[in-house]
C-alpha positions in Angstrom: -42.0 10.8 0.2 -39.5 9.3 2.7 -35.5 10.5 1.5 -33.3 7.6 3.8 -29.4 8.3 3.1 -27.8 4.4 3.3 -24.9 6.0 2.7 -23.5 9.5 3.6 -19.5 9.6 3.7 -19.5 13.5 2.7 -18.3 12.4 -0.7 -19.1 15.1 -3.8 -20.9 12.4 -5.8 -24.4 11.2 -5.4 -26.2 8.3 -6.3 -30.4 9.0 -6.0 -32.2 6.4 -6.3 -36.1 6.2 -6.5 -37.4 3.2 -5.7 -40.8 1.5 -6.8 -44.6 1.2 -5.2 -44.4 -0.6 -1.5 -40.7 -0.3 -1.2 -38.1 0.6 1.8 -34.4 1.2 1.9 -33.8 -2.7 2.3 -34.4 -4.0 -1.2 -31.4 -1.2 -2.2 -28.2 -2.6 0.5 -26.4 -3.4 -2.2 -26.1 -0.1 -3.2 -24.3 1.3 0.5 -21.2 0.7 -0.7 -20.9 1.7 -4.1 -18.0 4.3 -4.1 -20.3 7.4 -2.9 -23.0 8.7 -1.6 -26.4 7.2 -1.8 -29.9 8.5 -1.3 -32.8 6.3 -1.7 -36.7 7.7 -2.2 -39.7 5.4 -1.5 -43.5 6.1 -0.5 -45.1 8.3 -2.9 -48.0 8.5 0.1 -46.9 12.2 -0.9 -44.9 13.6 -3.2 -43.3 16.0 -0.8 -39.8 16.1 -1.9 -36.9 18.1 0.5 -33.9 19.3 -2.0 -32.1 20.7 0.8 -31.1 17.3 2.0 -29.1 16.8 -1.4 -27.3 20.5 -1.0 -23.7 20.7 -1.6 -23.4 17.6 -4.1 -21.6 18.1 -7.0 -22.7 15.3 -9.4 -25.8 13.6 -9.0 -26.4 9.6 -11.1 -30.4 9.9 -10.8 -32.2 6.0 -10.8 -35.6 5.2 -11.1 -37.6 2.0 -10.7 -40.8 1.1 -11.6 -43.0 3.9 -10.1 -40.4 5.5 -9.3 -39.5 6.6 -12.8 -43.2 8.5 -12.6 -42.5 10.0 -9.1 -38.9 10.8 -9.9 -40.6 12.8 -13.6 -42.9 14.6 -11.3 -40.3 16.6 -8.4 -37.3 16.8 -10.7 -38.1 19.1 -13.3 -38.0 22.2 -11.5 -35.0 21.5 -9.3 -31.8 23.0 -9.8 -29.8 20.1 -8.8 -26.9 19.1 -10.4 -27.9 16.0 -11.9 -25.7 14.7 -14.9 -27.4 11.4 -16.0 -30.7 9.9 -15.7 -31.8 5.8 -16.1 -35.3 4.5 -15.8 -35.9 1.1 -14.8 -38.9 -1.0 -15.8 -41.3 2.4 -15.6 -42.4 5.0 -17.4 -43.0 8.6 -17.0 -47.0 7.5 -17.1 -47.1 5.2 -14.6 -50.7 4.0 -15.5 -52.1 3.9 -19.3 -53.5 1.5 -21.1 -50.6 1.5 -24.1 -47.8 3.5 -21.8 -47.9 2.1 -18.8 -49.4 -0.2 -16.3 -53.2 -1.3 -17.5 -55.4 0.8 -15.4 -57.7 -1.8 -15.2 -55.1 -4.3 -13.3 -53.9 -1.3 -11.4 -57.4 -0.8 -9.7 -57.7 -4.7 -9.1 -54.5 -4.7 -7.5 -55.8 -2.1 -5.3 -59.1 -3.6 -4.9 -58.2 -7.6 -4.0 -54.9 -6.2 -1.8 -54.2 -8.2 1.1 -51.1 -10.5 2.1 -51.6 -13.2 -0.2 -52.2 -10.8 -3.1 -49.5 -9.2 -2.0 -47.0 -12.5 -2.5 -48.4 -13.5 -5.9 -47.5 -9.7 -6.9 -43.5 -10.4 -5.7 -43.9 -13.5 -7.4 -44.8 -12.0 -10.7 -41.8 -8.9 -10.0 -39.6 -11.4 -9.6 -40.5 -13.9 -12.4 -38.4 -17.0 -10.9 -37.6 -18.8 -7.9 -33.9 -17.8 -7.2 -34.9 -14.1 -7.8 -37.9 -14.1 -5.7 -35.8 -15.9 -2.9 -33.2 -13.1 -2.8 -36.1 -10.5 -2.5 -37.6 -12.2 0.0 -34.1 -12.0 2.1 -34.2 -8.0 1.5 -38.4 -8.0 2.1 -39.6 -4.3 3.0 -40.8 -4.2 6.0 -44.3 -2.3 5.2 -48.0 -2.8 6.5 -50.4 -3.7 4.0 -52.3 -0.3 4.6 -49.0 1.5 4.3 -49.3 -0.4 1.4 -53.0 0.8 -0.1 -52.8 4.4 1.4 -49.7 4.4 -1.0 -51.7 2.9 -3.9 -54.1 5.4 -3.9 -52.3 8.2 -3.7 -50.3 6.9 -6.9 -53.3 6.9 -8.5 -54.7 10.0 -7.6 -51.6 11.7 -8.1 -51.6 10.2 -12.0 -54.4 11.8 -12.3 -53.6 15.4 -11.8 -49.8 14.9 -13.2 -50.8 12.3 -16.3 -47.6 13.1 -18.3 -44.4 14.3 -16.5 -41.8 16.2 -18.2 -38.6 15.3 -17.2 -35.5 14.5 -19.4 -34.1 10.7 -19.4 -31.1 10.2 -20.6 -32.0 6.5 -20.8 -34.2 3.8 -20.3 -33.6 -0.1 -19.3 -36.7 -2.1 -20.0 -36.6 -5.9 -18.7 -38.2 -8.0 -21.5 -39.6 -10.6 -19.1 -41.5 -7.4 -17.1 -44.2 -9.0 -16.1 -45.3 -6.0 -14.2 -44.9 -2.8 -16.5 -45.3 -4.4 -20.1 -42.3 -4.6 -22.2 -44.2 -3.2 -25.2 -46.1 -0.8 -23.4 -42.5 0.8 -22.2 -40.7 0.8 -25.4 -44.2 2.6 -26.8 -43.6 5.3 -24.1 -39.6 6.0 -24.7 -39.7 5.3 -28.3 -39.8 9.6 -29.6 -36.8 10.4 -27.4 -35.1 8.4 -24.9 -32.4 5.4 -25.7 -33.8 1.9 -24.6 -31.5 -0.4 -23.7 -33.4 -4.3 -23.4 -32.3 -6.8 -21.0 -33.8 -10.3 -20.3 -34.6 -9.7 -17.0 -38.0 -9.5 -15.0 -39.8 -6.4 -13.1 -37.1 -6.6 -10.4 -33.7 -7.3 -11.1 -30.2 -6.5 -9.4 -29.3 -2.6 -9.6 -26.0 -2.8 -8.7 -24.5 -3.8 -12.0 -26.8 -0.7 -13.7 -25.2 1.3 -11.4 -21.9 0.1 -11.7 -21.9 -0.3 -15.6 -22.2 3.6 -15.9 -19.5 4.3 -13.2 -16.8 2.2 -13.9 -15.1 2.9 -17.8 -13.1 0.0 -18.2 -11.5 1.9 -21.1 -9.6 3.6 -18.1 -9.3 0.9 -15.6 -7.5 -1.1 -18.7 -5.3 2.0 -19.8 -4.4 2.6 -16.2 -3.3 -1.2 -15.7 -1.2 0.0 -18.6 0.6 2.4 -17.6 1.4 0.9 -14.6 2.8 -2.3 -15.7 6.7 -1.5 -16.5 6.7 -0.5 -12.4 3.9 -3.1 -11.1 6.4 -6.0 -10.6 8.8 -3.7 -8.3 6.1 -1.5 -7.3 3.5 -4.5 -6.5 4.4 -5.6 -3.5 0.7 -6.3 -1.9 0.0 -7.9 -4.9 3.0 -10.4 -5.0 2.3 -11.7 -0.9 -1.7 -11.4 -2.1 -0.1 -14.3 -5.7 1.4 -16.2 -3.3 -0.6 -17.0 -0.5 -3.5 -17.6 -2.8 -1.0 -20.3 -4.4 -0.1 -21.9 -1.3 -4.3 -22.0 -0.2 -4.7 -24.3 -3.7 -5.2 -27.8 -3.4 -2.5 -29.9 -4.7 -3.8 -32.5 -7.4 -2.4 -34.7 -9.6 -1.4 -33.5 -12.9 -3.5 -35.7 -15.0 -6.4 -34.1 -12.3 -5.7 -30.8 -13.4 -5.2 -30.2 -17.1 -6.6 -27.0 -17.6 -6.5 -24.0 -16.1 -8.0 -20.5 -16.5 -6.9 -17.5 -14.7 -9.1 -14.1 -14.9 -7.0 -11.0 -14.8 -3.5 -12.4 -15.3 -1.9 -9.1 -15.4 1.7 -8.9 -15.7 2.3 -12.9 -14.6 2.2 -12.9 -10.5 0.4 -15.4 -10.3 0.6 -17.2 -13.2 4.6 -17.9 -12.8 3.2 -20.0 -9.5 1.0 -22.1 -11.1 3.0 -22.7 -14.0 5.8 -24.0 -11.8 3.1 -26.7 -9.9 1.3 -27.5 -13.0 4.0 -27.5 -15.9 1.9 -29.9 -18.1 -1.5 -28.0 -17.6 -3.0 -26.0 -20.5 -3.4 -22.5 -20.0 -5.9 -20.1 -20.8 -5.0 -16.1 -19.7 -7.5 -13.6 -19.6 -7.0 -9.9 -19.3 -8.5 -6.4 -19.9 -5.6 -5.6 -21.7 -3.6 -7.4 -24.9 -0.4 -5.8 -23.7 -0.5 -8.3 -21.4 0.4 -11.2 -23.7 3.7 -10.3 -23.9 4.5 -10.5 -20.0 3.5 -14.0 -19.5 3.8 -15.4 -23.2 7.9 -16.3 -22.5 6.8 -18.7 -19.9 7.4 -22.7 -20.3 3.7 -23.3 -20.5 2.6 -26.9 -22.1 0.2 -24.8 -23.9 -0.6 -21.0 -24.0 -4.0 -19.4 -25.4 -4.4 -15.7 -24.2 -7.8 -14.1 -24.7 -7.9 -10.2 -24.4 -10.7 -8.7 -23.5 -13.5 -8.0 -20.5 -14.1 -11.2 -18.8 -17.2 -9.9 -18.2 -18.4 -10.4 -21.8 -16.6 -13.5 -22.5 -17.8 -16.8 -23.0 -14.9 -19.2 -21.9 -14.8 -22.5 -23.4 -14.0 -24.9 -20.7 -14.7 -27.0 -18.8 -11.4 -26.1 -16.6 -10.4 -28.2 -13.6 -8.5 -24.3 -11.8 -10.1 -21.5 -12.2 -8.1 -18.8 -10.7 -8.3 -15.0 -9.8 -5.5 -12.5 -7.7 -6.8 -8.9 -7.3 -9.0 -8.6 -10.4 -13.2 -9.1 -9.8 -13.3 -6.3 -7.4 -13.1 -4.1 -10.9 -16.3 -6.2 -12.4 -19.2 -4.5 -12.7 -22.1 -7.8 -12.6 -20.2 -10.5 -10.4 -23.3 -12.5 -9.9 -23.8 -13.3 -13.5 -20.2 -14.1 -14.0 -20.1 -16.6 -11.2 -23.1 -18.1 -12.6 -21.0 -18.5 -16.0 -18.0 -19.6 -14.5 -19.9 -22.6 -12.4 -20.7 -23.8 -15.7 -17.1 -23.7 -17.0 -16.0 -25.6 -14.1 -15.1 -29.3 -14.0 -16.9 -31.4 -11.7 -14.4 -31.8 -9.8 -12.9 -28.6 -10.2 -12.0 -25.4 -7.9 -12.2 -22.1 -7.7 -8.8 -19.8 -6.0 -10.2 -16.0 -6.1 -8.8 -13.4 -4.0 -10.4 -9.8 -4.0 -10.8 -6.8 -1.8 -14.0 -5.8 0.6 -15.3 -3.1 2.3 -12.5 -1.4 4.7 -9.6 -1.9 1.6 -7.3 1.6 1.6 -9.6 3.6 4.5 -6.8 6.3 4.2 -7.8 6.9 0.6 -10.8 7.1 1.3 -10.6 9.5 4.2 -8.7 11.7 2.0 -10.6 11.4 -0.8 -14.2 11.2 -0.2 -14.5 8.5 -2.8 -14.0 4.5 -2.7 -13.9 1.5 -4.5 -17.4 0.1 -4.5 -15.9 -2.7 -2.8 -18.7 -5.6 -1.4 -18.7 -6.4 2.2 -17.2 -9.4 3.4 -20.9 -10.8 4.4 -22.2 -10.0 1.0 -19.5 -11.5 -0.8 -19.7 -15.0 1.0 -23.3 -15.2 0.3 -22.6 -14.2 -3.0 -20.1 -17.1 -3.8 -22.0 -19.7 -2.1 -25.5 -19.4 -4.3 -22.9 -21.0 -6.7 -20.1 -22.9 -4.7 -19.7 -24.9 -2.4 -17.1 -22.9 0.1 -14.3 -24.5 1.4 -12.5 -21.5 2.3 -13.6 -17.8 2.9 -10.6 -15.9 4.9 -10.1 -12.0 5.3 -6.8 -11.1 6.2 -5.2 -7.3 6.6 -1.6 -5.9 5.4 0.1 -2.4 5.9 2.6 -0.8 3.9 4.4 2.7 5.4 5.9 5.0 3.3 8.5 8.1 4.1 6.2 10.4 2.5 2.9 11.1 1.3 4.5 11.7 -2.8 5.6 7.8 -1.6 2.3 6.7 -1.4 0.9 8.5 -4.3 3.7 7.3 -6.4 2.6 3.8 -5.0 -0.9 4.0 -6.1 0.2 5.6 -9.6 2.7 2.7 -10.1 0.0 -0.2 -9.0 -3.0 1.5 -10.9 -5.2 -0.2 -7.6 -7.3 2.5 -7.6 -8.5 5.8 -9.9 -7.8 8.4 -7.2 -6.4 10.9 -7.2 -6.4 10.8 -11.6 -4.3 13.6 -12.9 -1.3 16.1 -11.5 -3.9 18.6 -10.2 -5.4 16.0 -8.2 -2.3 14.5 -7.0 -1.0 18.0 -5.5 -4.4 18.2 -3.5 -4.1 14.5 -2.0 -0.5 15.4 -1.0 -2.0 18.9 0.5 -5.0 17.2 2.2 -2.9 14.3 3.1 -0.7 16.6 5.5 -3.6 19.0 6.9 -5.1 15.4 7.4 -2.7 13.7 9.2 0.6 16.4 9.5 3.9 16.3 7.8 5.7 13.9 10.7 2.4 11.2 10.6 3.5 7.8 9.2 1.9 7.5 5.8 0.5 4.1 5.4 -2.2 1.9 3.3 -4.0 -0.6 4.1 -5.2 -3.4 2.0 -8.1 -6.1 3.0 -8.1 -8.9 0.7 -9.9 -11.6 1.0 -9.7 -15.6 -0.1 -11.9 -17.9 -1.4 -11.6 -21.3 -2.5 -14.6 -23.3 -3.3 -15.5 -26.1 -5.5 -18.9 -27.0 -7.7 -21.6 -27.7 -5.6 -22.7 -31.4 -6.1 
């Protein structure tokens, strides 16, 4: 078994990942910058597994794909590591049985008939459609197709002698359009003991939002947006240059060309206050997290004002709307693919799209200091992202720096913003301060810096 860090930024937390039959680290970029550490395991050519290499972690999330699941039931039970949750993925503990597993009949034909046009009808059949298999193809493991058989067998031989695992799964995700692992066949082998959540999804499917779902609470995101809002408008100064430039990067349109409008995220009315003031006749519809929200924005001459509470995540937005805005909010979701998808379809044909977010490099200091980070996307990843559904027009990364006097500045700052979850409580807040000056030394200019970036895009024709 191969153990390949894609991500080691000495942070306590650990995301380990094992990863299914005839898989490298590539499939799994999207999970290098998820706010941690992450480990991913692939060939099961042996099942030789090194738990020194995961020494020192504190928390461990433990993922399993396909195979995986069997390979990860197999090593773990007699480790001592410090793992606090487990999720399979499309796999079961068995790997191969007829009513718990893979057939053992189409196992052996697989192994049989393998070669490289085998090899693409079985990615075809993981990935169920076109778009799907066209993103795997991008991330293609880069394996031989003996790599691929000497793995095979030793799955199979190592079923054998380990037929039923015990290892503890603390729940399972089983893809009802699994055209691999049987969606039946997988709720017969969790059914006595584990929680199954379905999704419709096929064999392979994006992990990031599984792995996101469990970190992020958005219970806490929402009460810590909360809390900060009596002080985000004095406190929020990023935030109010990060409004406004998105404003000024808009299109101007006619009024009758722009009669509704939806903004994500409004928070306590940055943004909104601009775009009331260019579109005074356009209907509004405000989201956010949080219903305390209403009150901030509801005093405002809007034609028309409907505010939806709630995760925008999970909402299915009328439309269509000819804006549909965003400042400093998606960076917080946990399955941005599927919401662009939704939002396309709630967009005018002639509509646009103003987002602004953070990437990879946002607050470096804090992360420094604190060993943990947003799971912010990288700038690359992000563009590509946007454009399977838009057509760009602009994509533009900029970089701003605040100073502050002190260190208890800065952490007021962040408590006063509620950008980010670190440090969380009074304890924590006396370390950062402590680590902050060992760090850098009591005379060192304390600064942040944010990295936002725009996008404005309309609906591809």
């Amino acid at each position: 078994m191969i153990q390949h860090f894609i991500s080691r930024r000495g942070s306590d937390d650990l995301i380990l990942f094992f990863a299914g039959w005839g898989m490298d680290t590539r499939p799994f970029a999207e999970l290098e910058h998820i706010g941690c550490d992450c480990c991913i395991c692939y060939d099961y050519t042996t099942l030789d597994f090194d738990t020194s290499l995961l020494a020192g972690y504190k928390n461990i999330e433990l993922y399993a794909w396909s195979f995986g699941v069997w390979a990860a039931s197999v090593v773990l039970p007699d480790t001592d590591l410090p793992i606090r949750h487990a999720t399979a993925i499309n796999g079961t503990p068995c790997g191969i049985d007829p009513e718990r597993g893979i057939s053992p009949e189409i196992f052996q034909a697989t192994l049989d008939h393998l070669d490289a046009a085998s090899l693409n009808k079985f990615y075809r059949r993981m990935c169920n459609d076109r778009d799907s298999l066209s993103r795997f193809l991008e991330v293609l493991p880069d394996r031989s197709i003996d790599s691929l058989r000497s793995e095979l067998m030793a799955i199979s031989s190592g079923i054998a002698r380990h037929p039923a695992p015990r290892f503890h799964w603390d729940r399972a995700i089983v893809g009802t359009k699994d055209r691999i692992f049987p969606p039946e066949n997988q709720l017969k082998s969790w059914k006595e003991n584990t929680p199954v959540t379905t999704v419709e999804a096929a064999h392979y499917l994006p992990f990031r939002p599984i792995v996101l779902e469990h970190r992020f609470d958005k219970a806490v995101i929402r009460s810590r947006f909360e809390s900060a809002a009596s002080t985000y408008e004095q406190e929020g100064l990023i935030q109010d240059r990060i409004a406004r430039r998105l404003n000024e990067m808009i299109p101007d349109r006619p009024a009758d060309e722009c009669r509704r409008i939806l903004e994500i995220g409004c928070g306590t009315g940055k943004l909104t206050r601009l775009l009331v003031e260019r579109f005074p006749q356009a209907r509004f519809t405000l989201n956010d997290l949080s219903p305390e929200m209403k009150r901030h924005v509801e005093g405002l001459p809007f034609e028309q004002l409907d505010f939806v509470a709630g995760d925008a995540e999970r909402i299915d937005f009328a439309g269509p709307y000819d804006l549909i805005v965003s400042a400093s909010t998606i960076q917080w979701f946990t399955d941005l693919e599927s919401f662009l998808k939704r939002i396309s379809a709630r967009l005018s044909d002639s509509g646009t799209i103003a987002f602004s977010s953070f990437v990879a490099g946002n607050l470096p200091e804090i992360r420094t200091l604190a060993s943990v980070e947003m799971p912010y996307w990288e700038y690359d990843d992000l563009q590509r992202l946007f454009g399977r559904d838009f057509q760009l027009d602009t994509f533009e990364r900029e970089s701003y720096t605040l100073r502050f006097d002190t260190p208890v500045d800065l952490l007021r700052h962040l408590r006063n913003t509620g950008v980010t979850g670190t440090p969380g409580n009074r304890h924590k807040g006396f370390n950062f301060i402590k680590r902050y000056r060992e760090t850098f030394g009591e005379a060192h200019s304390c600064t942040l810096t944010y990295c936002p970036v725009y996008i404005i895009a309309h609906k591809k024709r």
